[in-house]
N, C-alpha and C positions, 0 to 999 in steps of 0.2 A: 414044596409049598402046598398046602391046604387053600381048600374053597373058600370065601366067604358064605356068612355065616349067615342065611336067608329067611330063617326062622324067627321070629322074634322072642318065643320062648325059652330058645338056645343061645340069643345074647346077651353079653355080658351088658353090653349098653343099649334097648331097646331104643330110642329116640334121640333125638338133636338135645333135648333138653338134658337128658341124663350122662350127658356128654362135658356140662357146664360144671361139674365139680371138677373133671378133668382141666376144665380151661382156670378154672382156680388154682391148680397147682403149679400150671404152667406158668400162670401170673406171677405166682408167689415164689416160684424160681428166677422168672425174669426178675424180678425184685429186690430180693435174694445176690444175684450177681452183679446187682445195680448199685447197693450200698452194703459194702464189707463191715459195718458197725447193727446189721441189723441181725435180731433173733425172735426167738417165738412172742416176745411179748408185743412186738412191733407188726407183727406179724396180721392180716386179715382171716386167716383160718387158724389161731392158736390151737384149739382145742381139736383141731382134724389132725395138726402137725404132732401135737402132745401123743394123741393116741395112736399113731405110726409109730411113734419110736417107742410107746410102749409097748405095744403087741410085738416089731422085731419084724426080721423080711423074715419071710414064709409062712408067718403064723396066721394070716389071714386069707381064707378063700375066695376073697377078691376084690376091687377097688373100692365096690361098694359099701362093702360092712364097713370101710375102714369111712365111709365118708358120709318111689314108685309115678179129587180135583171139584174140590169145591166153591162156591161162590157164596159168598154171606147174599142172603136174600131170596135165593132161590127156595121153589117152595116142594116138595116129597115129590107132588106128583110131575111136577117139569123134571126134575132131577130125572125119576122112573123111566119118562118117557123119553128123554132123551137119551137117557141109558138101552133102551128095549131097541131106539132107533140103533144104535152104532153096533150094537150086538145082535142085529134084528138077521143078519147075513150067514155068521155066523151060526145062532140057533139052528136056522133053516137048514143049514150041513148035518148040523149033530142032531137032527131030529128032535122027536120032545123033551132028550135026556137034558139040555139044559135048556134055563128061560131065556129069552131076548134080552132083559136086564142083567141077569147073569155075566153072559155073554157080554156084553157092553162093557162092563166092570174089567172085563180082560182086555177087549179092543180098545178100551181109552186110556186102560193105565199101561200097555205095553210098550210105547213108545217111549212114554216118561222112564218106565224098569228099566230099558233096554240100555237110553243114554243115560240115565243115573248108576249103570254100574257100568258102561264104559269109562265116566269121568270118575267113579271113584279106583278103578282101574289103572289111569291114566294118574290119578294125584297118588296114587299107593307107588306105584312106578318111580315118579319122584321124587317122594319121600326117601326110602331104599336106595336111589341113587344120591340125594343128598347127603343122608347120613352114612353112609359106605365112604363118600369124600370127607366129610369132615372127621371119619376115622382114622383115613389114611394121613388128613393132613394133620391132626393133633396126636398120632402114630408119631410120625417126622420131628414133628417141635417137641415134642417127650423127650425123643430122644436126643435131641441135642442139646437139650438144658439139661438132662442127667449126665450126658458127657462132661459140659460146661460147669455143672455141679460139682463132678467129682474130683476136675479140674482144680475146681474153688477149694475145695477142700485139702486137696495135695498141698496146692500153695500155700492156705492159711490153716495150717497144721499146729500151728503154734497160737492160734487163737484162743480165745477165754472156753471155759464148756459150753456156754447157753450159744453160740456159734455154731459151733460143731456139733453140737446136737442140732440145731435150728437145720444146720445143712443136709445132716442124717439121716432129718426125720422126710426133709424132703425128698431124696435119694430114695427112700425107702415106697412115699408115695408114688412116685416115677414108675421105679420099681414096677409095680403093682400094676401102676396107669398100664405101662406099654406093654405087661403080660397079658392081661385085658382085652386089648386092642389088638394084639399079633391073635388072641385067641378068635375073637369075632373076625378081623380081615381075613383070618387062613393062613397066618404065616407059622414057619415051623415054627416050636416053640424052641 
């Protein structure tokens, strides 16, 4: 087994949102195995399920193609001076080479820089670990309605065409889904 996939340029599904086509298929599988009289035209993604089975499994590179500190009022010179004062310590270190205002501009906005990239640190953290879950868990439900699919299918073998195509073409999106998903989790392929 491979690593996950930490990059976001190197995944197939960069965010939670880009994940909800996948949850469409999954739907339209649940569906699908919910009423035996249905096909593509009954269907909520006709036109995603139409172009799976006409591209065919393999012929497409991957799920996707088949489916992107200031204060109103205050006046220059309070501002300056206030600034001159918080950088006024600071200057006095570094000699002439910067001004007290200067200086200021770094002492006031460091604390803000400092926690504003710890919390977007902390929300990027989250992020990567949310959507890492809901790969793994729409990973698992893929696969179980492509099993339960293919199932459907053995059984109702003697169905009309627009069925077995209907089922086909889902199989085929599945397909595709959980190659996707094994490739971003890290699983062998």
């Amino acid at each position: 087994m491979g690593e996950y996939v930490k990059k976001k340029k190197n995944m197939k599904f960069q965010s939670v949102d880009a994940l909800q086509q996948v949850v469409n298929v999954v739907n339209e599988a649940a569906a699908a195995l919910k009423d035996k009289g249905r096909t593509m035209r009954e269907s909520a993604i006709p036109e995603v399920l139409a172009g799976a089975l006409g591209a065919g499994i393999g012929a497409v590179g991957s799920f996707a193609a088949l489916y992107g500190l200031g204060t109103v009022g205050l006046s220059a010179a309070g501002i300056m001076s206030g600034l001159a004062s918080a950088g006024g310590g600071v200057a006095a270190v570094l000699g002439g080479a910067v001004s007290a205002s200067v200086a200021g501009v770094f002492v006031l906005a460091a604390p803000v820089a400092i926690l504003a990239a710890g919390g977007v640190g902390i929300a990027s953290h989250l992020k990567h670990k949310q959507l890492k879950q809901e790969k793994e868990r729409l990973y698992q439900e893929a696969v179980r309605k492509q099993t339960a699919i293919l199932k459907a299918l053995k059984d109702e073998q003697d169905a009309d065409k627009g069925r077995i195509e209907y089922l086909t073409s889902i199989i085929i999106l599945l397909q595709q889904a959980i190659k996707d998903l094994k490739a971003d989790l890290g699983y062998a392929a």
